[in-house]
C-alpha positions as CSV (number, residue, x, y, z in Angstrom):
1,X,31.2,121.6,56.0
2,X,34.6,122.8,54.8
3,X,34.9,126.8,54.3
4,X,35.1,127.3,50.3
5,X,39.1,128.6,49.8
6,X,41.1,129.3,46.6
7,X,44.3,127.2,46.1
8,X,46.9,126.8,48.4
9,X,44.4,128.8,50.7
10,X,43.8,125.4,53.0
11,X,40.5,124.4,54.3
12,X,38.6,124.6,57.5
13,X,35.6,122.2,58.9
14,X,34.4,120.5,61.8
15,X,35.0,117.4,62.9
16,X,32.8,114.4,64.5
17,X,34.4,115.1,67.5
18,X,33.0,119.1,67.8
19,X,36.7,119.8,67.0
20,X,37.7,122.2,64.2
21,X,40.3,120.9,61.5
22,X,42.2,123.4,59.4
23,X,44.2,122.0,56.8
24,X,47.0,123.4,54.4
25,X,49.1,122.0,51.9
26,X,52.5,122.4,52.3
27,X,55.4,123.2,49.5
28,X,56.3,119.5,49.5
29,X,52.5,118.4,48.4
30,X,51.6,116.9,51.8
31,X,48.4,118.0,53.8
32,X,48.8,118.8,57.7
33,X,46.2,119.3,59.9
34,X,45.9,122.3,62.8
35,X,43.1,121.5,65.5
36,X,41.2,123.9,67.6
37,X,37.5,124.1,69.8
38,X,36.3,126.9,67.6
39,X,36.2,127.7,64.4
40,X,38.2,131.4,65.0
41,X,40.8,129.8,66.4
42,X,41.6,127.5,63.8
43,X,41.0,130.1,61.2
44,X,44.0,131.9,62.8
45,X,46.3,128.9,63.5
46,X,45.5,128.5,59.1
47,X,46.5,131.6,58.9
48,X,49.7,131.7,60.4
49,X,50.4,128.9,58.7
50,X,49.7,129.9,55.6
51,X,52.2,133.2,57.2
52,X,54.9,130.3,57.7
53,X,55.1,128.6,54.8
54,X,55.1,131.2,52.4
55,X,58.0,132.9,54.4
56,X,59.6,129.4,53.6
57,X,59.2,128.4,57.5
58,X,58.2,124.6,58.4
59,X,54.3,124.2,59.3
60,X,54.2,122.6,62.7
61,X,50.7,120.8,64.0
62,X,50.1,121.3,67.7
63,X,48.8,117.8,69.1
64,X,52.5,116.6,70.4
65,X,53.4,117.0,73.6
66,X,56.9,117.9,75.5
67,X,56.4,114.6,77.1
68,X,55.6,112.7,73.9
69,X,58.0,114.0,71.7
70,X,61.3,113.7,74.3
71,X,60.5,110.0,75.1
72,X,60.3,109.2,71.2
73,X,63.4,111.5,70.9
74,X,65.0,109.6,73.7
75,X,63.8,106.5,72.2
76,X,65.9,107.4,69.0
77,X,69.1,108.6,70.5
78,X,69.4,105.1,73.1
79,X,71.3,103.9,69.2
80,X,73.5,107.1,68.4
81,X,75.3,108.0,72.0
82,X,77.2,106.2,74.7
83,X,75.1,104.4,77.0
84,X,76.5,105.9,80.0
85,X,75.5,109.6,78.1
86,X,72.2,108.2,77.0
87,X,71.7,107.3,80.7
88,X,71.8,110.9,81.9
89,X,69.9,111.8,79.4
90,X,67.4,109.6,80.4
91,X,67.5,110.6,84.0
92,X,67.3,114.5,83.1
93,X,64.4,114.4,81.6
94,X,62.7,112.1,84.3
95,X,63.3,113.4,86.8
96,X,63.4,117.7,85.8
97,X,62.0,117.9,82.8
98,X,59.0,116.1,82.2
99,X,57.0,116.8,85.6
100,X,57.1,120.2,85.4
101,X,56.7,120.7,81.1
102,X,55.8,117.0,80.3
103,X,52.2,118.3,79.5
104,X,53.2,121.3,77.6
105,X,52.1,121.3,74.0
106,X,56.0,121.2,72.2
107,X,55.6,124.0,69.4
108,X,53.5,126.0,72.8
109,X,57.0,125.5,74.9
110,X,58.3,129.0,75.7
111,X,62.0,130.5,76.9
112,X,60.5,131.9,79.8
113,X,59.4,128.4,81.0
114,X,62.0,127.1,80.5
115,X,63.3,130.1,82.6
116,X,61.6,129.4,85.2
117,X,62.0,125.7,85.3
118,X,65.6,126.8,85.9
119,X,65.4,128.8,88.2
120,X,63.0,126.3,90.3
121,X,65.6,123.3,90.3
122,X,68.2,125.7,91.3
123,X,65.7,126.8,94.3
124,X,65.5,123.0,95.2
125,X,69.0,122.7,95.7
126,X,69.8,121.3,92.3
127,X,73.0,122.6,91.3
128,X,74.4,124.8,88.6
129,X,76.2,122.3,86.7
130,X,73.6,120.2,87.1
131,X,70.9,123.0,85.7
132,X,73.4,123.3,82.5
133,X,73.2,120.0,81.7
134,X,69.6,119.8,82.0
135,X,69.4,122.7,79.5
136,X,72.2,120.8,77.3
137,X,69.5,117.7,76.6
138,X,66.7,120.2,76.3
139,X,68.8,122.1,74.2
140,X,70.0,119.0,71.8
141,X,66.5,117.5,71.8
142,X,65.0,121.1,70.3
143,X,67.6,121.1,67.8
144,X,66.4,117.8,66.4
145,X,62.9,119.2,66.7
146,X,63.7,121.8,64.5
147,X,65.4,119.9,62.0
148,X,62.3,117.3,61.7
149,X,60.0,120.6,61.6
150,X,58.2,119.7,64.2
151,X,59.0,123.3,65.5
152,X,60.6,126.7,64.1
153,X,62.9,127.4,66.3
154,X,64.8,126.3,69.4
155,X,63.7,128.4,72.2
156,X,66.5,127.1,74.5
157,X,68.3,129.6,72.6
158,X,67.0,132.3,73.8
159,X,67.7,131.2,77.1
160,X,71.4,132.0,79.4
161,X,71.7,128.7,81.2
162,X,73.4,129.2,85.3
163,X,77.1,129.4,85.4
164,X,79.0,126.7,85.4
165,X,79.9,125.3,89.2
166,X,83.7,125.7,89.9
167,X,84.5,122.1,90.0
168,X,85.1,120.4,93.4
169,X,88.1,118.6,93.5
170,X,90.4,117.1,96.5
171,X,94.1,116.8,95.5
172,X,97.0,115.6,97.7
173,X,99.9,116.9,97.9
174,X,103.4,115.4,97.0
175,X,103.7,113.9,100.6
176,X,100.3,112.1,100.8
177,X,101.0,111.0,97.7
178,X,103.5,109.1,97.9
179,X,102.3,108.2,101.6
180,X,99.8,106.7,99.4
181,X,101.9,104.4,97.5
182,X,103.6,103.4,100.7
183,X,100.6,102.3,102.4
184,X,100.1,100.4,99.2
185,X,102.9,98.4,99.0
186,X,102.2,94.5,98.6
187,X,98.7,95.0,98.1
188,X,96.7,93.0,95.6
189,X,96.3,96.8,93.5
190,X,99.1,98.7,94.4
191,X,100.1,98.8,91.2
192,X,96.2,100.6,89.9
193,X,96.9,103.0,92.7
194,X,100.4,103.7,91.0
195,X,98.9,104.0,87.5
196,X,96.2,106.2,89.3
197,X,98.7,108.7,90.2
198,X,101.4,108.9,87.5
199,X,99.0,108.5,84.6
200,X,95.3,110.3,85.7
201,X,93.8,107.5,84.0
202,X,90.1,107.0,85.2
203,X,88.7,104.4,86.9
204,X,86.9,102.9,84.4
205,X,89.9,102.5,81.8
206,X,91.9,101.3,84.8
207,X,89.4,98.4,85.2
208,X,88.9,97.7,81.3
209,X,93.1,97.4,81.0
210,X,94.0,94.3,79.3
211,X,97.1,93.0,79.5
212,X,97.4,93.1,75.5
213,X,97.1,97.1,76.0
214,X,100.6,96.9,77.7
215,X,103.6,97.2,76.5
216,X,106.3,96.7,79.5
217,X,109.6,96.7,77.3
218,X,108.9,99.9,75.6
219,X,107.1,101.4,78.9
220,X,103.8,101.9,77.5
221,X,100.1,101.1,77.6
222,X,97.2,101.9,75.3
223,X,93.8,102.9,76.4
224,X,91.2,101.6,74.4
225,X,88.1,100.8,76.6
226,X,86.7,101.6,79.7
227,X,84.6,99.4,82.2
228,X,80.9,100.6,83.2
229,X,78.8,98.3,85.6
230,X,75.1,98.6,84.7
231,X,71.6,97.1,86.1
232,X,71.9,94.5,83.2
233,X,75.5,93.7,83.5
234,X,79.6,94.8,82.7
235,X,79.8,96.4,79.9
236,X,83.3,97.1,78.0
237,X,82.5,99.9,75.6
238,X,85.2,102.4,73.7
239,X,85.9,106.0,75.1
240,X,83.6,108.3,74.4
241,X,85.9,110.4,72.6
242,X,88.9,109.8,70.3
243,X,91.4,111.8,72.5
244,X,90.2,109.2,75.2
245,X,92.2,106.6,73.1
246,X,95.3,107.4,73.3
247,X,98.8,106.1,74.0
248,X,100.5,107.1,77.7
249,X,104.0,106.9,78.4
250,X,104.8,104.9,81.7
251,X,106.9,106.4,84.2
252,X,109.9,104.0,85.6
253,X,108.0,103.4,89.0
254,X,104.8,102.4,86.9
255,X,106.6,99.8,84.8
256,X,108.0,98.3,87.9
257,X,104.5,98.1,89.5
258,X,102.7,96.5,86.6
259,X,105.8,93.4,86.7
260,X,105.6,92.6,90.2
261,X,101.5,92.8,89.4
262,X,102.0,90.5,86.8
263,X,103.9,88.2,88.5
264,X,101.2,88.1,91.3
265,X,98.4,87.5,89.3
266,X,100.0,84.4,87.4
267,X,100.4,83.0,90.7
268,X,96.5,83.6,91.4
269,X,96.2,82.2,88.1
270,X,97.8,78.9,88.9
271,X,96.4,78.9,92.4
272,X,92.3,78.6,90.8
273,X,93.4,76.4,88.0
274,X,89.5,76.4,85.8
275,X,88.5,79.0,87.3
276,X,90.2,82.0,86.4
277,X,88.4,83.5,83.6
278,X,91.1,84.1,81.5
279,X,89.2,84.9,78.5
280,X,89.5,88.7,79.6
281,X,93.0,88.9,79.8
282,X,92.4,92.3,82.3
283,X,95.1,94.0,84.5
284,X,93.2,94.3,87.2
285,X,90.1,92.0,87.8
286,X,88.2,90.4,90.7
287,X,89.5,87.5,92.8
288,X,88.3,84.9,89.8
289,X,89.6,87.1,86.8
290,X,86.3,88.8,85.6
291,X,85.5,92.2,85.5
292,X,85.3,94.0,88.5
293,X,82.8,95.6,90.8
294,X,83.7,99.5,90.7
295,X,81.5,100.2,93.9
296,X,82.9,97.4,95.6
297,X,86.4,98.0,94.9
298,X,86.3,102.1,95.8
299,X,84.2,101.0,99.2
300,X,86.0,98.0,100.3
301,X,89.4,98.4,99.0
302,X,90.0,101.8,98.5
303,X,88.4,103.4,101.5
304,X,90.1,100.1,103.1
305,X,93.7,102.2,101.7
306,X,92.7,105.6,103.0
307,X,92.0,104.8,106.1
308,X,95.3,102.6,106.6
309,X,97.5,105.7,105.1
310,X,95.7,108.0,107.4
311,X,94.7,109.9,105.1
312,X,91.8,112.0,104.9
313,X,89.0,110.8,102.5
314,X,88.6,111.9,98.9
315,X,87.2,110.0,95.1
316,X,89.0,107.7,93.6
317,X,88.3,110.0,90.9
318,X,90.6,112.9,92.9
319,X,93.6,110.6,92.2
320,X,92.9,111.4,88.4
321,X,93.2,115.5,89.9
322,X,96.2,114.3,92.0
323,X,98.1,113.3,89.0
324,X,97.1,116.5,86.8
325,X,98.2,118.9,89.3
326,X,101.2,116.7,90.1
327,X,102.6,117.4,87.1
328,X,101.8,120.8,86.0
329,X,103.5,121.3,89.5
330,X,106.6,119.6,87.7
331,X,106.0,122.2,85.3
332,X,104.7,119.6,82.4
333,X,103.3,121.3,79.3
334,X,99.7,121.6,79.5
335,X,99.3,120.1,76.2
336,X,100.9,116.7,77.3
337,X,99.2,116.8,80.7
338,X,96.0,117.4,78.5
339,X,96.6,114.0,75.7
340,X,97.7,112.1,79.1
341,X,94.1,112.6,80.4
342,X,92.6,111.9,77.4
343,X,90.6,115.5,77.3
344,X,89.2,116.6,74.4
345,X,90.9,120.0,74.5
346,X,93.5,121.8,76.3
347,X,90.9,124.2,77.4
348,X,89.1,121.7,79.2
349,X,92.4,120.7,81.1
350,X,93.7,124.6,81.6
351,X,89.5,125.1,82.8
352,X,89.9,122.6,85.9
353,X,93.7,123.1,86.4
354,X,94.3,126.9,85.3
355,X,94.9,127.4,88.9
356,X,98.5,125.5,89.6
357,X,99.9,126.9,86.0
358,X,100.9,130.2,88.0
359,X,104.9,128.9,88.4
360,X,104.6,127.7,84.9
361,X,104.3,131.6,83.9
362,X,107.0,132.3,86.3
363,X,109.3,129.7,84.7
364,X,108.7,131.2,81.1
365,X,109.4,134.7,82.7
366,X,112.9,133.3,84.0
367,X,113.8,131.4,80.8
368,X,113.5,134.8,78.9
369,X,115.6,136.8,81.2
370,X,117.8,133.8,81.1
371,X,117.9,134.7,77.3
372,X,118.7,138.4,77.3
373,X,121.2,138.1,80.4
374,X,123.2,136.1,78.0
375,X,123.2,139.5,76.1
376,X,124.2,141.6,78.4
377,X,120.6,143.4,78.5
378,X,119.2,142.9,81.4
379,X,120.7,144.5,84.6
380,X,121.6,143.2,87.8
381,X,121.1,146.5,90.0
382,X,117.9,147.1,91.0
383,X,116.3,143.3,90.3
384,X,115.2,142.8,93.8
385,X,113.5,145.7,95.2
386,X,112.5,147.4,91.9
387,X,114.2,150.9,92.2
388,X,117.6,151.4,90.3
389,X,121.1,152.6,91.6
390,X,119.6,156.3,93.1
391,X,117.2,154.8,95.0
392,X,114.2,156.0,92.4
393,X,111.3,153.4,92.5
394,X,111.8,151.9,88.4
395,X,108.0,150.0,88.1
């Protein structure tokens, strides 16, 4: 029988089940339900209820789980984000979320587990970045949570995530760069490697070029896809972000590349007659004209190239860190080496590159005395060893 209550008190009773069912009415008019074993307990999960909502906070039930609420969240965000993003998503909470929280009620979830679930993976070897980015879909998943009202707060904010890993990255220098190219000469993608290295493009907008994206005469290309192979297919899908399309400028030795390539593949063209799928019109595609195998073409081709140029093995991806440090080398301005690579921000290029800016700093130091010497201010005596004409030390 239901405990007797004044308005907007809520109710109590029992169920078939032997459960206990306390029920309130929230500000909107709708009834939610609170379960418990005993009847004390879900006297007090009424009563903080009835705390919450007159403090204007959502009432949240406790029946969902942390396993059945991120699969329907999941389930929900497979329409809003990239499918490449929505697969780590996916995998993140497979694999290191849901076997150790899966089972936790979601408005019981705590910051110290999630704490300790940190500190856990990063005791299996999981590493930092890695750990962050788990906490990046727990975080994101909470926040919809909250805005739903399935819980008050996120508690992932309560929580410091690890440090970020310094990124790993293998660049060549000037030399085995261009020993590179040479070893590249007259092969069926020289001219990728060559975009590779003066543009940073990344592999996937490499392999989603079309030849409608490039504009030989004026000595530029645009980048408006990008090339993912997945377990039901290619897919060509837009950069993830609009700083990812973007318009790049084609050095000299580029523009030459992408001709001779041109004048290849027409040949290839004419040599398969029907079946050369020409409907795709890409730069670079396989040996018929379709899109082409990334695994394949970074095992069999480009470890093929290494190996030839003696050179010692690093990603396809470093190529994209070859060109970045290549020209902040040159002394390029970080904000065109940053729109070149498509980042979304010039701190994430100064982040991953902040170390080869040093004789960018030195140059700016020059130009300024290059200024004031013109002036007649700064003086010549000294300038070398830091003391001035008596031999007392100046700095």
């Amino acid at each position: 029988m239901a405990s007797k209550r004044g308005n907007n008190e809520g109710s109590i009773s029992r169920r078939a089940d032997g459960l206990w069912e306390a029920r309130i009415t929230v500000p909107d008019g709708r009834r939610k339900s609170l379960y418990a074993k005993t009847r004390q307990e879900a006297a007090r999960k009424l009563a903080e209820a009835i705390r919450d909502r007159d403090k204007g906070l959502p009432v949240v039930t406790d029946r969902q789980t942390v396993e059945q609420y991120f699969l329907s969240w999941l389930s929900v965000m497979r329409a809003k984000i990239h499918r490449s993003t929505w697969r780590k998503y996916e995998t993140y909470v497979r694999l290191h979320i849901l076997p150790t929280l899966g089972k936790v009620t979601l408005v019981r979830l705590t910051a110290q587990q999630l704490q300790d679930l940190y500190a856990r993976k990063l005791a299996k070897g999981l590493g930092r970045t890695s750990v962050r980015h788990v906490h990046a879909v727990i975080h994101r998943a909470l926040d919809a949570a909250v805005r739903l009202e399935l819980v008050q707060r996120n508690v992932s904010d309560l929580v410091d995530p690890p440090s970020r890993d310094r990124p790993e990255m293998a660049v060549l220098s000037p030399a085995q760069a261009r020993g590179l190219l040479e070893a590249a000469s007259g092969d069926r993608f020289e001219a990728l490697y060559v975009l590779a290295l003066t543009t940073g493009m990344r592999e996937g907008e490499l392999l989603a070029l079309r030849w409608q994206d490039a504009d030989l005469d004026g000595g530029t290309l645009q980048v408006r896809a990008t090339l993912q192979h997945t377990q039901t297919g290619f897919v060509f899908s837009e950069p993830k972000t609009a700083h990812s399309r973007r318009r790049i400028a084609l050095p000299t030795i580029a523009v030459h590349a992408l001709r001779r390539h041109h004048t290849l593949q027409a040949a290839e063209k004419l040599a398969l007659g029907p079946v050369w799928q020409g409907e795709y019109d890409l730069v670079f595609p396989s040996v018929t004209g379709g899109p082409m195998d990334d695994s394949h073409f970074r095992r069999r081709e480009f470890a093929t190239l290494l190996r030839r140029a003696k050179l010692p093995h690093v990603r396809f991806h470093d190529l994209r860190h070859t060109a970045a440090t290549l020209l902040f080398t040159q002394r390029v301005n970080a904000k065109v080496v940053s729109e070149m690579l498509g980042h979304s921000g010039i701190a994430i290029t100064l982040g991953l590159y902040g170390h080869v800016t040093p004789p960018m700093q030195q140059a700016a130091a020059d130009a300024m005395d290059s200024v004031f010497e013109q002036k007649g201010l700064v003086e010549d005596s000294g300038k070398g060893d830091g003391t001035d004409e008596t031999g007392v030390r100046t700095h």
